[in-house]
PyMOL Python script that loads the backbone (N, CA, C, O; Angstrom):
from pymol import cmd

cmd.read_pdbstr("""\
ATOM      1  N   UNK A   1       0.845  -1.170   0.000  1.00  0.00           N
ATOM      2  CA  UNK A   1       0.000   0.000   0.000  1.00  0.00           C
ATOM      3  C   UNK A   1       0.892   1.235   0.000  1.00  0.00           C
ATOM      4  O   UNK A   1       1.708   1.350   0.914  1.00  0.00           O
ATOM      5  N   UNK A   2       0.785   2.426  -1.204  1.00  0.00           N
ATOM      6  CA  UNK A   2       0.997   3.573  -1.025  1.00  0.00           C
ATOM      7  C   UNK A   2       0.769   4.471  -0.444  1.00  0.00           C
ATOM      8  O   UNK A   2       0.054   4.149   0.505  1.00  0.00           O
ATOM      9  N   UNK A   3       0.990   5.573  -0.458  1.00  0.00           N
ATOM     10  CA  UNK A   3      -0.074   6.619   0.276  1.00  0.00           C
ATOM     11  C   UNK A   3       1.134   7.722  -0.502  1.00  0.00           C
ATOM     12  O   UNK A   3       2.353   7.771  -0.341  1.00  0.00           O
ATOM     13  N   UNK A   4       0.171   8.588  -1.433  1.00  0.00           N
ATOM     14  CA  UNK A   4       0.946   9.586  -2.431  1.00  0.00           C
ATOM     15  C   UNK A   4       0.305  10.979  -2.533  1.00  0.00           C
ATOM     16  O   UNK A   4      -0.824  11.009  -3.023  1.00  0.00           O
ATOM     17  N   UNK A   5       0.881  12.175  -2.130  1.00  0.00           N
ATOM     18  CA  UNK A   5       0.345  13.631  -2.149  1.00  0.00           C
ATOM     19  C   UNK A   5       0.446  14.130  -3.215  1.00  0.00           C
ATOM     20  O   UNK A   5       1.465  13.716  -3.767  1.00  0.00           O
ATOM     21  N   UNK A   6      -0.203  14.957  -3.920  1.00  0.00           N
ATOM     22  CA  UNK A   6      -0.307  15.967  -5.103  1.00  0.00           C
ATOM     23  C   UNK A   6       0.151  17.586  -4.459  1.00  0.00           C
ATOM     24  O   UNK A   6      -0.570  18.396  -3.878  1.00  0.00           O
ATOM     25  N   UNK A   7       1.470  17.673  -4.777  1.00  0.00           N
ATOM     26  CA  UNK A   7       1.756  19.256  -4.350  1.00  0.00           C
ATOM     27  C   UNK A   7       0.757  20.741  -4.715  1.00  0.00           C
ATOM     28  O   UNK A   7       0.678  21.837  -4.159  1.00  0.00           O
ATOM     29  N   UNK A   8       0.175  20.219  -5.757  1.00  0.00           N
ATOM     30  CA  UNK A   8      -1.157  20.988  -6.444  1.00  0.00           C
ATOM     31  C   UNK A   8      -2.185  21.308  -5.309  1.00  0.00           C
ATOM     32  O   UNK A   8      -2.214  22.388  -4.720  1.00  0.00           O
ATOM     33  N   UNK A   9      -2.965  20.330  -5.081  1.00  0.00           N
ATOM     34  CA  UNK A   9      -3.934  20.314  -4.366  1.00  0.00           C
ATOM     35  C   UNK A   9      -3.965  20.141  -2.899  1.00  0.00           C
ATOM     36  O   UNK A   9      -4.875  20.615  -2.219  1.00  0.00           O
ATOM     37  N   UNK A  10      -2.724  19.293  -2.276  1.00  0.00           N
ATOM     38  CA  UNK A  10      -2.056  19.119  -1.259  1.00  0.00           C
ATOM     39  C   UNK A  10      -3.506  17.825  -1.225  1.00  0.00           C
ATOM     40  O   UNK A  10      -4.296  17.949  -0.290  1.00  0.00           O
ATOM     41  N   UNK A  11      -3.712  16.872  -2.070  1.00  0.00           N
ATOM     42  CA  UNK A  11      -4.897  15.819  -1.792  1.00  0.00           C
ATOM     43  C   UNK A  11      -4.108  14.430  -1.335  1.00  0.00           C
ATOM     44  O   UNK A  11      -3.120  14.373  -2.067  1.00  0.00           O
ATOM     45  N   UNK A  12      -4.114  13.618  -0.700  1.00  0.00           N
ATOM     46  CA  UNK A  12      -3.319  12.572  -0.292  1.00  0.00           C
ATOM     47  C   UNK A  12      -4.433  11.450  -0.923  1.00  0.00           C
ATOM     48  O   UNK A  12      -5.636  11.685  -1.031  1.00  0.00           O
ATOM     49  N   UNK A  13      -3.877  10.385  -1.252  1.00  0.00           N
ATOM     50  CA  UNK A  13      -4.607   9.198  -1.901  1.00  0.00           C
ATOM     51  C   UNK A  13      -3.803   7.893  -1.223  1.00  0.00           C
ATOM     52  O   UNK A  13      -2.577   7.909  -1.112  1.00  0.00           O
ATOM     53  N   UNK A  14      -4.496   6.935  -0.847  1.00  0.00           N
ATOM     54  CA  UNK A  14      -3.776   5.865  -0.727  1.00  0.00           C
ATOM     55  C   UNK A  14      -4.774   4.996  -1.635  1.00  0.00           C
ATOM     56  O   UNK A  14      -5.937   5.045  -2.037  1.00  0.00           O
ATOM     57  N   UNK A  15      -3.086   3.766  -1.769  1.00  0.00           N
ATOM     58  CA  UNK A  15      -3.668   2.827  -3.393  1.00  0.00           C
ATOM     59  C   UNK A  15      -4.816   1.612  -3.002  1.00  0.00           C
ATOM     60  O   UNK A  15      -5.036   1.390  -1.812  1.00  0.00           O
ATOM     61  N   UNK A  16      -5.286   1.107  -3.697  1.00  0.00           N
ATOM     62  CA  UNK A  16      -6.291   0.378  -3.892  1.00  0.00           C
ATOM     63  C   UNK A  16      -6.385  -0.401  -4.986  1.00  0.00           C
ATOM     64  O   UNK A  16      -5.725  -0.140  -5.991  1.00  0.00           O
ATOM     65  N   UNK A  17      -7.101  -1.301  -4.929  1.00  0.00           N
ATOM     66  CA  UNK A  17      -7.209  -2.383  -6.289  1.00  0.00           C
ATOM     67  C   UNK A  17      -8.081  -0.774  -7.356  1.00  0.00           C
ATOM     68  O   UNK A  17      -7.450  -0.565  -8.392  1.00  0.00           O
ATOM     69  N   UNK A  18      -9.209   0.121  -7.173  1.00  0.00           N
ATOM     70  CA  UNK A  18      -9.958   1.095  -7.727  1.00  0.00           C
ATOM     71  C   UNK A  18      -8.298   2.341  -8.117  1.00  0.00           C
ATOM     72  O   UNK A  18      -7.297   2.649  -7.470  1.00  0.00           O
ATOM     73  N   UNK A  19      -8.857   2.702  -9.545  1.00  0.00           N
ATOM     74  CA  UNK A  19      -8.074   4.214 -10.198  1.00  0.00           C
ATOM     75  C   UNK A  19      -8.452   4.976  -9.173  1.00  0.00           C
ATOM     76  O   UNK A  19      -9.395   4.537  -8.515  1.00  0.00           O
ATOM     77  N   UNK A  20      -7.899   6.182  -8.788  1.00  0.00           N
ATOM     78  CA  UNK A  20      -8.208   6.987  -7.848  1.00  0.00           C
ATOM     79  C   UNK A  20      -7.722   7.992  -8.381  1.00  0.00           C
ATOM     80  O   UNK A  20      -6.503   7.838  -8.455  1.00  0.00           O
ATOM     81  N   UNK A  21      -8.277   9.653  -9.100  1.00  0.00           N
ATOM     82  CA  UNK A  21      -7.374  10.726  -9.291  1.00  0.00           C
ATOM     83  C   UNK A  21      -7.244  11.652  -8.021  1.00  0.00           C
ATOM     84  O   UNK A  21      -7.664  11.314  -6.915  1.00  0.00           O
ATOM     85  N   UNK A  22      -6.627  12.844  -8.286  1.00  0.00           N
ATOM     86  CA  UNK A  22      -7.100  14.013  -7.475  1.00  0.00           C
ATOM     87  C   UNK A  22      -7.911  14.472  -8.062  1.00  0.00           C
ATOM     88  O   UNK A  22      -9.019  14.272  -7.563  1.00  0.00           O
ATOM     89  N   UNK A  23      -7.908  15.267  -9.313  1.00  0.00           N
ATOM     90  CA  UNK A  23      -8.956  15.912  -9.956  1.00  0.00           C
ATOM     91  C   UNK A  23      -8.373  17.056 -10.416  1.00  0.00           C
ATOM     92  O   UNK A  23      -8.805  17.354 -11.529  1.00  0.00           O
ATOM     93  N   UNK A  24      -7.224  18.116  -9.811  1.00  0.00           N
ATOM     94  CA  UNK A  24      -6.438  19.114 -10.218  1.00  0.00           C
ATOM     95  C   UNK A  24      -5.955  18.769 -11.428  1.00  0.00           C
ATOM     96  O   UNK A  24      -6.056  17.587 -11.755  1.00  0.00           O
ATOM     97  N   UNK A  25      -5.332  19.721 -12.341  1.00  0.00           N
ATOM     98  CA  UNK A  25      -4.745  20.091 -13.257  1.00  0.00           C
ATOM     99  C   UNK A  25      -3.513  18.807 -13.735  1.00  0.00           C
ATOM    100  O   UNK A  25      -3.509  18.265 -14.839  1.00  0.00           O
ATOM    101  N   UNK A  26      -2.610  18.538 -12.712  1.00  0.00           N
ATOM    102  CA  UNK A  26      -2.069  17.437 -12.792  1.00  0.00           C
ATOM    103  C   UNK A  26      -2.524  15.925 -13.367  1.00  0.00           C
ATOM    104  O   UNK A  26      -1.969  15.198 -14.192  1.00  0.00           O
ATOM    105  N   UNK A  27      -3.491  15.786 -12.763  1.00  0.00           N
ATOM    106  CA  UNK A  27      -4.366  14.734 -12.984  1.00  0.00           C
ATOM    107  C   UNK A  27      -3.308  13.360 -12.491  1.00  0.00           C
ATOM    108  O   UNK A  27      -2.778  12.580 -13.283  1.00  0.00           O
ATOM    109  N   UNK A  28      -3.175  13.321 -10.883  1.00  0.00           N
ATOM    110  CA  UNK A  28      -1.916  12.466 -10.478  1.00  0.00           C
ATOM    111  C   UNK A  28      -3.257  11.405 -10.345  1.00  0.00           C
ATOM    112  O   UNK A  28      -4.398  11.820 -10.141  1.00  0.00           O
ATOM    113  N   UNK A  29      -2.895   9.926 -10.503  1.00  0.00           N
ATOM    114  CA  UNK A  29      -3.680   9.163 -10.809  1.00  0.00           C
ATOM    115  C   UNK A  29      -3.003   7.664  -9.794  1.00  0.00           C
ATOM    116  O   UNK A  29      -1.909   7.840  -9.259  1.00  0.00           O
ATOM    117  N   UNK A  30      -3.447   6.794  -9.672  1.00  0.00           N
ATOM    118  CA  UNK A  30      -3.531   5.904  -8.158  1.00  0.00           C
ATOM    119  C   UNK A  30      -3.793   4.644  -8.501  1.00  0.00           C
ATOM    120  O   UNK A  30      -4.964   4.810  -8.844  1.00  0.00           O
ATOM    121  N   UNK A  31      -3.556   3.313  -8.696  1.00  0.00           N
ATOM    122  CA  UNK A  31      -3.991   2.411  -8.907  1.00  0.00           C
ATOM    123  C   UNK A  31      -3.114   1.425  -8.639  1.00  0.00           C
ATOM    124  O   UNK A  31      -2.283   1.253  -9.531  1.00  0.00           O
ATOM    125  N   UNK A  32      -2.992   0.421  -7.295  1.00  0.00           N
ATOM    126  CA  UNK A  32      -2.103  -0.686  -7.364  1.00  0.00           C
ATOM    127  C   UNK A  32      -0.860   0.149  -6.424  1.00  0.00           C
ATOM    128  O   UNK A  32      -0.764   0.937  -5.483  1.00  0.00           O
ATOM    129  N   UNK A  33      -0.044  -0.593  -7.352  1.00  0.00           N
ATOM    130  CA  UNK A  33       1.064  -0.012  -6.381  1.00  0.00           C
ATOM    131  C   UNK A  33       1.621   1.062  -7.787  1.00  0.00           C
ATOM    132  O   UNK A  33       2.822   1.316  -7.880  1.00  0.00           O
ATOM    133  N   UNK A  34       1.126   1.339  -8.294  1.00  0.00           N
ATOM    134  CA  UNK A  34       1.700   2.533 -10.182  1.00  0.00           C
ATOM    135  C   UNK A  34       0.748   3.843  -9.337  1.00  0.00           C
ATOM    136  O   UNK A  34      -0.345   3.878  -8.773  1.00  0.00           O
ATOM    137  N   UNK A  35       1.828   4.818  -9.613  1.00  0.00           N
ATOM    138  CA  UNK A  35       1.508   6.043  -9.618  1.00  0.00           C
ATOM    139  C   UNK A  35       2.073   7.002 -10.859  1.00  0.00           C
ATOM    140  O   UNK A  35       3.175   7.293 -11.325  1.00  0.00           O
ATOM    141  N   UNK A  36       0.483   7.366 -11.158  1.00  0.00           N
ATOM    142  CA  UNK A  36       0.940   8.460 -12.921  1.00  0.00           C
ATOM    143  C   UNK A  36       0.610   9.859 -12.520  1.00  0.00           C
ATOM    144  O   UNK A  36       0.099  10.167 -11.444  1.00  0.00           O
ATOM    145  N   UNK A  37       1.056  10.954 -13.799  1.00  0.00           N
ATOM    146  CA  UNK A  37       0.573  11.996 -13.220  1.00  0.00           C
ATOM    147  C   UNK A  37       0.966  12.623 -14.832  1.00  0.00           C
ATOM    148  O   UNK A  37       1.439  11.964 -15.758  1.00  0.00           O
ATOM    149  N   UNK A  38       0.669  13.858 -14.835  1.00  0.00           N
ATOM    150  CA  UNK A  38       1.072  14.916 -16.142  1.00  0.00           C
ATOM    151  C   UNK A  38       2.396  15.629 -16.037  1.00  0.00           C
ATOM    152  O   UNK A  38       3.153  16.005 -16.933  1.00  0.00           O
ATOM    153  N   UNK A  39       2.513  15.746 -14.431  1.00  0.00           N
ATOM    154  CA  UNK A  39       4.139  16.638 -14.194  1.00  0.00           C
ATOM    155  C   UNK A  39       4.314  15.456 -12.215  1.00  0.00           C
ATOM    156  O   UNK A  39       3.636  15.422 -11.188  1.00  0.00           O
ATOM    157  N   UNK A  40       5.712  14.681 -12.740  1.00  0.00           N
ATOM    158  CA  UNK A  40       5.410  13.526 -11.930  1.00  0.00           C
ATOM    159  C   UNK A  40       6.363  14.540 -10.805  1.00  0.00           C
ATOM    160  O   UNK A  40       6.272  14.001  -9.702  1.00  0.00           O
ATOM    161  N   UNK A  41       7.145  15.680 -10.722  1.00  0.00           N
ATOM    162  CA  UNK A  41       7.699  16.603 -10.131  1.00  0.00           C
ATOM    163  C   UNK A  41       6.816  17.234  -8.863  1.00  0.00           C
ATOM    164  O   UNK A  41       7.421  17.649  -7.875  1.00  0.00           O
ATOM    165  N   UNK A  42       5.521  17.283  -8.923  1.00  0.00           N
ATOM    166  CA  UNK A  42       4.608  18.041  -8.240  1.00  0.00           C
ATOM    167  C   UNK A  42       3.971  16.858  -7.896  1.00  0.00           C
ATOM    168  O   UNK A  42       2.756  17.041  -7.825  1.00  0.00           O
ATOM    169  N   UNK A  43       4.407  15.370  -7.580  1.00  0.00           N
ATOM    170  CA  UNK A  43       3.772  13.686  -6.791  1.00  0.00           C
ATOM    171  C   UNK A  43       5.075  13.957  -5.464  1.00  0.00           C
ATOM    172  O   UNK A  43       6.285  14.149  -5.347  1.00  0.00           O
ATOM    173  N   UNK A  44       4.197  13.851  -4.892  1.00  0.00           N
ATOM    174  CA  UNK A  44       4.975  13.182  -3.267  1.00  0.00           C
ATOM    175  C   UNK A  44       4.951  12.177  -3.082  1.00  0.00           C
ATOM    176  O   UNK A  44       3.767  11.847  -3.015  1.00  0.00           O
ATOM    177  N   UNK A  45       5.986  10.836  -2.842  1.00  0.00           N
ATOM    178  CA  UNK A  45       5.522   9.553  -2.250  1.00  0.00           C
ATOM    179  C   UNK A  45       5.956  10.126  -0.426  1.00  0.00           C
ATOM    180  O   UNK A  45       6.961  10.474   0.192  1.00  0.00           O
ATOM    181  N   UNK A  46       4.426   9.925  -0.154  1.00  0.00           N
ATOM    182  CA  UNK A  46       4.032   9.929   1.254  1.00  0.00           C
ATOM    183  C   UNK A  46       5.147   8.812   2.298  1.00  0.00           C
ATOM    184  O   UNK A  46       6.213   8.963   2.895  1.00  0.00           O
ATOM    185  N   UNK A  47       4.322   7.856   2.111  1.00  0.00           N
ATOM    186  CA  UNK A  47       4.711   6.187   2.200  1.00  0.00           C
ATOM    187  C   UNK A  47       4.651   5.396   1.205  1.00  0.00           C
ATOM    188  O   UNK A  47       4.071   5.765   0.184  1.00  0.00           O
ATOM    189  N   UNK A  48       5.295   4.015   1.298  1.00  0.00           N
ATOM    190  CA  UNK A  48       5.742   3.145  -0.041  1.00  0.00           C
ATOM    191  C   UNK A  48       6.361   1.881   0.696  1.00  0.00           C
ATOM    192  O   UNK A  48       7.245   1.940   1.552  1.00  0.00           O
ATOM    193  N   UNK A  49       5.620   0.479   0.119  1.00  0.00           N
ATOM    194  CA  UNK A  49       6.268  -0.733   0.551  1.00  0.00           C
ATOM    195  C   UNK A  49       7.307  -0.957  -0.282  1.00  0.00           C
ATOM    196  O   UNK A  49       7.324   0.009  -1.045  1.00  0.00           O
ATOM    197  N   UNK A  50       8.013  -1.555  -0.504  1.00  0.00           N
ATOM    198  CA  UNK A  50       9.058  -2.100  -1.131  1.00  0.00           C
ATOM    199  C   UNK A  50       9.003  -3.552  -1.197  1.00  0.00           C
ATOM    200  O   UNK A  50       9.269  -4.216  -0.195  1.00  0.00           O
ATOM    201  N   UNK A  51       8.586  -4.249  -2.610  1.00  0.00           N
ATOM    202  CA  UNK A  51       8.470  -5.851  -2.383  1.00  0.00           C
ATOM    203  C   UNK A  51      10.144  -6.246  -2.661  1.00  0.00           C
ATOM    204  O   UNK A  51      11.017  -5.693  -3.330  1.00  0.00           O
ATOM    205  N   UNK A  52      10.131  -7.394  -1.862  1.00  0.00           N
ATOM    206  CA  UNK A  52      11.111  -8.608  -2.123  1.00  0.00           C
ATOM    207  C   UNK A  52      10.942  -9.243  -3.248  1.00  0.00           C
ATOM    208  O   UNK A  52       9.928  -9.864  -3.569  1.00  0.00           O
ATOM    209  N   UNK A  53      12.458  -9.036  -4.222  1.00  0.00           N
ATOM    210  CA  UNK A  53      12.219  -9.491  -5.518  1.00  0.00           C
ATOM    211  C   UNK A  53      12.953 -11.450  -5.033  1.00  0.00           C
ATOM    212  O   UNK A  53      13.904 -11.803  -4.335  1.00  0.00           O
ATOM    213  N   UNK A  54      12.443 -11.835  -5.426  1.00  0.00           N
ATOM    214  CA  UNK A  54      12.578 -13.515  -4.987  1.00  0.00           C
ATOM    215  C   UNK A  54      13.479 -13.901  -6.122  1.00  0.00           C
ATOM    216  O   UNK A  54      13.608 -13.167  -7.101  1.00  0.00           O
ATOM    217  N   UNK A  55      14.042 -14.932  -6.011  1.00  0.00           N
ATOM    218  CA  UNK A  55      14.779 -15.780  -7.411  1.00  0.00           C
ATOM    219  C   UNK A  55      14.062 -16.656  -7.795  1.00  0.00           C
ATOM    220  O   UNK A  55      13.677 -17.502  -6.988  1.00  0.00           O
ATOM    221  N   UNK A  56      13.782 -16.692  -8.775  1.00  0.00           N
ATOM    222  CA  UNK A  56      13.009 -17.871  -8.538  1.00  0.00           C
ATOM    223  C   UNK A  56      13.543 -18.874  -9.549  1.00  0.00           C
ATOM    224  O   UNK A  56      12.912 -19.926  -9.655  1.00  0.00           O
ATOM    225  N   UNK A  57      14.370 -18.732 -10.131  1.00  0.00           N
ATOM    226  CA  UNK A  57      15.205 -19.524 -10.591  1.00  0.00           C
ATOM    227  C   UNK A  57      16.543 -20.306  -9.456  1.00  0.00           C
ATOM    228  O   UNK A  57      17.131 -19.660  -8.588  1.00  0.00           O
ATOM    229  N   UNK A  58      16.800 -21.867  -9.766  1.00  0.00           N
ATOM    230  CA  UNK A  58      18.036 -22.209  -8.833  1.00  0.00           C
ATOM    231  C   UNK A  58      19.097 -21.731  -9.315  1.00  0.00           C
ATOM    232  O   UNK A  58      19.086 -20.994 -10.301  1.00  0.00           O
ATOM    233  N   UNK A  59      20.315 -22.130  -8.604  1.00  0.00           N
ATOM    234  CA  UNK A  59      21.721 -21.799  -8.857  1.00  0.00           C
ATOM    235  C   UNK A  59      21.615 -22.570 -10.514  1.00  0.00           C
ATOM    236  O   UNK A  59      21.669 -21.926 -11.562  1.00  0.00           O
ATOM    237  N   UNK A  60      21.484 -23.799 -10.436  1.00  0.00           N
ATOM    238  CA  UNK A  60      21.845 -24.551 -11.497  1.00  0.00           C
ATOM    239  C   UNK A  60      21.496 -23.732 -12.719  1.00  0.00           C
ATOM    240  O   UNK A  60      22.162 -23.203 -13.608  1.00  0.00           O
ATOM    241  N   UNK A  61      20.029 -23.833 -12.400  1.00  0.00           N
ATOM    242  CA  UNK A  61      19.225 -23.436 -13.643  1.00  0.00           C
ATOM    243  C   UNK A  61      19.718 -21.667 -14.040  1.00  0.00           C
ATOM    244  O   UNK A  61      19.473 -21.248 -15.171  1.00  0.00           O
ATOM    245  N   UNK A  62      20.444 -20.703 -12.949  1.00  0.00           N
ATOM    246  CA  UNK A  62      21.200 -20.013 -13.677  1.00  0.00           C
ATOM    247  C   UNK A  62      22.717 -19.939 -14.507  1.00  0.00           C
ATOM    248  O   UNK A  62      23.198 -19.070 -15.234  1.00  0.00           O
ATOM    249  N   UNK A  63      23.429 -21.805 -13.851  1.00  0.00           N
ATOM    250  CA  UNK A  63      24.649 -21.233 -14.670  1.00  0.00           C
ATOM    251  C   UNK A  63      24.112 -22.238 -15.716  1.00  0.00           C
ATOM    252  O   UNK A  63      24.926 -22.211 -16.639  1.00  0.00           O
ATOM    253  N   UNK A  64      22.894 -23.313 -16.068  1.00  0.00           N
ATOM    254  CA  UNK A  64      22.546 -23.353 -17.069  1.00  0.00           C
ATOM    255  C   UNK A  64      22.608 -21.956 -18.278  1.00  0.00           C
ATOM    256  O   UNK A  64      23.262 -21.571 -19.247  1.00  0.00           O
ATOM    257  N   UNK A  65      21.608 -21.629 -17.550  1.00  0.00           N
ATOM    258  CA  UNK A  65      20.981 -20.420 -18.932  1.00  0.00           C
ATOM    259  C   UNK A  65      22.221 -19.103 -19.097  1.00  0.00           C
ATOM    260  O   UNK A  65      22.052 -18.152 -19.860  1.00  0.00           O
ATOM    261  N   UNK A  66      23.254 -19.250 -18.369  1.00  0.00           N
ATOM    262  CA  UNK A  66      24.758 -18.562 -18.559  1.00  0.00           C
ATOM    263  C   UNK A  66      25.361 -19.071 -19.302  1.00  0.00           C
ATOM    264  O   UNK A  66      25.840 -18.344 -20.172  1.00  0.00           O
ATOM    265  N   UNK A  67      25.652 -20.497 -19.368  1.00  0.00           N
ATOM    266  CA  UNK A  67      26.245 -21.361 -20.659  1.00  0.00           C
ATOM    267  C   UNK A  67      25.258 -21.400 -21.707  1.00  0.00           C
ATOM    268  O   UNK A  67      25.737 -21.478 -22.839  1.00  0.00           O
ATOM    269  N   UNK A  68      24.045 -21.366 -21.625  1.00  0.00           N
ATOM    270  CA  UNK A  68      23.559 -21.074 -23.029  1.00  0.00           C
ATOM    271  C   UNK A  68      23.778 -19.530 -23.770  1.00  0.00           C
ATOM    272  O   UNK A  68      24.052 -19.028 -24.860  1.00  0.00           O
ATOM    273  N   UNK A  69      23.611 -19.346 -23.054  1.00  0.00           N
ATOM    274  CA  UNK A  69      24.146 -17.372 -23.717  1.00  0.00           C
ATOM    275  C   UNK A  69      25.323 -17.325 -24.259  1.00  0.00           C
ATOM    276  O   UNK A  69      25.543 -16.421 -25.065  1.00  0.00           O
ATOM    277  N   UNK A  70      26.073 -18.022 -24.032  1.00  0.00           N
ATOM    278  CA  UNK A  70      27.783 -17.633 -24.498  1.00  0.00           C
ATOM    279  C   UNK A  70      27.637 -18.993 -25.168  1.00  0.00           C
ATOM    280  O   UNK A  70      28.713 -19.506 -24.861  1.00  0.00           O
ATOM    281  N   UNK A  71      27.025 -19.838 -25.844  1.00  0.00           N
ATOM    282  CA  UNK A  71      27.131 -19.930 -27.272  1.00  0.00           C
ATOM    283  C   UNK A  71      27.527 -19.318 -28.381  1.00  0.00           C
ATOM    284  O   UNK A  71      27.354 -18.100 -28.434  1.00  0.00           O
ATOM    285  N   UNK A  72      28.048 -19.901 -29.340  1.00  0.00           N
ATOM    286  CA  UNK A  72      28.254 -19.683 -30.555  1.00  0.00           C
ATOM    287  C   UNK A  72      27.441 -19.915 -31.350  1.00  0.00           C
ATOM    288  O   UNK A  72      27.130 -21.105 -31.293  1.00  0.00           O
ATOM    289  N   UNK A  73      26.679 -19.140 -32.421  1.00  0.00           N
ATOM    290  CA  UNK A  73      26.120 -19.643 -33.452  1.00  0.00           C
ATOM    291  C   UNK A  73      26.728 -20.160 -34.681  1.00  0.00           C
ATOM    292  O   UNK A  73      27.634 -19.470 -35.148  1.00  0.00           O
ATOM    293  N   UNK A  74      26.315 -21.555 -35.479  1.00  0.00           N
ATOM    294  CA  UNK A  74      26.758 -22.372 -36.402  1.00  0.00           C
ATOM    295  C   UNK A  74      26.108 -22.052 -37.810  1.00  0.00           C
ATOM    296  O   UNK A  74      24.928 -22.095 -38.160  1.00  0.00           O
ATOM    297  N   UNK A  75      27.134 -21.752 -38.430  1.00  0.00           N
ATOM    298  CA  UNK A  75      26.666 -21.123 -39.681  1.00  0.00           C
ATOM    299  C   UNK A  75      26.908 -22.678 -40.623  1.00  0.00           C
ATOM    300  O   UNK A  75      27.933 -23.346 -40.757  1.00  0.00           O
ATOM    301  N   UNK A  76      25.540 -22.889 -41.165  1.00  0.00           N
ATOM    302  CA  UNK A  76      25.466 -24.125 -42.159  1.00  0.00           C
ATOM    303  C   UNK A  76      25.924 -23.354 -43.503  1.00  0.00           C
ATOM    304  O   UNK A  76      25.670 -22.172 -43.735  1.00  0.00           O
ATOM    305  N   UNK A  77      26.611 -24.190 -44.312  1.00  0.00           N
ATOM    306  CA  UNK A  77      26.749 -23.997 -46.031  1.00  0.00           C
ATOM    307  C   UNK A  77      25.831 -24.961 -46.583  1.00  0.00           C
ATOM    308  O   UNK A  77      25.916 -26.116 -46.166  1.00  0.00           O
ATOM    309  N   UNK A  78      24.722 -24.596 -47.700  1.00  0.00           N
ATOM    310  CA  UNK A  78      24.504 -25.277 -48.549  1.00  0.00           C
ATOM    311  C   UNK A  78      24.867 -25.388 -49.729  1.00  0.00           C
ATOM    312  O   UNK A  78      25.344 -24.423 -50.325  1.00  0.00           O
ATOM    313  N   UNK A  79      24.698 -26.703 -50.358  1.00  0.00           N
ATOM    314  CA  UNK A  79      25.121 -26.628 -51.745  1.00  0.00           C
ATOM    315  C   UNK A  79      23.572 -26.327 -52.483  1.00  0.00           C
ATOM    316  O   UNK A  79      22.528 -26.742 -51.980  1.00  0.00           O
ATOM    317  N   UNK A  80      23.625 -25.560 -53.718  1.00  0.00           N
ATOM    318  CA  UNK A  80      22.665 -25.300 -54.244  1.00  0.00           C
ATOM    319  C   UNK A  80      22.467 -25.979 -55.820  1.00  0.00           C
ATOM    320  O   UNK A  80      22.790 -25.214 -56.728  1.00  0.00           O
ATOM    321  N   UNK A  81      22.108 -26.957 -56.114  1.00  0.00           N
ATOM    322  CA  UNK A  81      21.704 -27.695 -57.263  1.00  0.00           C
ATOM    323  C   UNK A  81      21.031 -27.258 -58.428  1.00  0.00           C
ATOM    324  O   UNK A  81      20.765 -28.058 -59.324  1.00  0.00           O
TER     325      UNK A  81
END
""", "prot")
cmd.dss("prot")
cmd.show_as("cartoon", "prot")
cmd.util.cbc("prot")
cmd.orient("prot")
């Protein structure tokens, strides 16, 4: 959950699954954890969670997909008849 001020209007919004504007000139806008606006200079973040980005990949399965990246690509010749 956010909680974000509009320097415009001085209107505070906290987020919600619902769009939420202020309604001023800005038109700072609310939805989720995304905050938009027209001039993002004149948005205050009030408060703000910060999620835990997880791995969700294993060790393996990353130095897998590390040795696939540093492949070489194999250029075939055909003969043309």
């Amino acid at each position: 959950m956010i909680i974000v001020r509009c320097k415009d209007c001085n209107r505070e919004i906290a987020s919600t699954n619902k769009t939420q504007t202020c309604g001023c000139p800005n038109m700072m806008t609310v939805k989720g954890d995304g905050v938009t606006a027209l001039d993002l200079s004149r948005v205050i973040m009030v408060n703000s969670t910060q999620k835990e980005q997880k791995n969700v990949l294993s060790s393996s399965d990353l130095a897998y997909q590390e040795a696939r990246r540093q492949r070489k690509v194999r250029k075939l010749d055909f003969e043309v008849r």
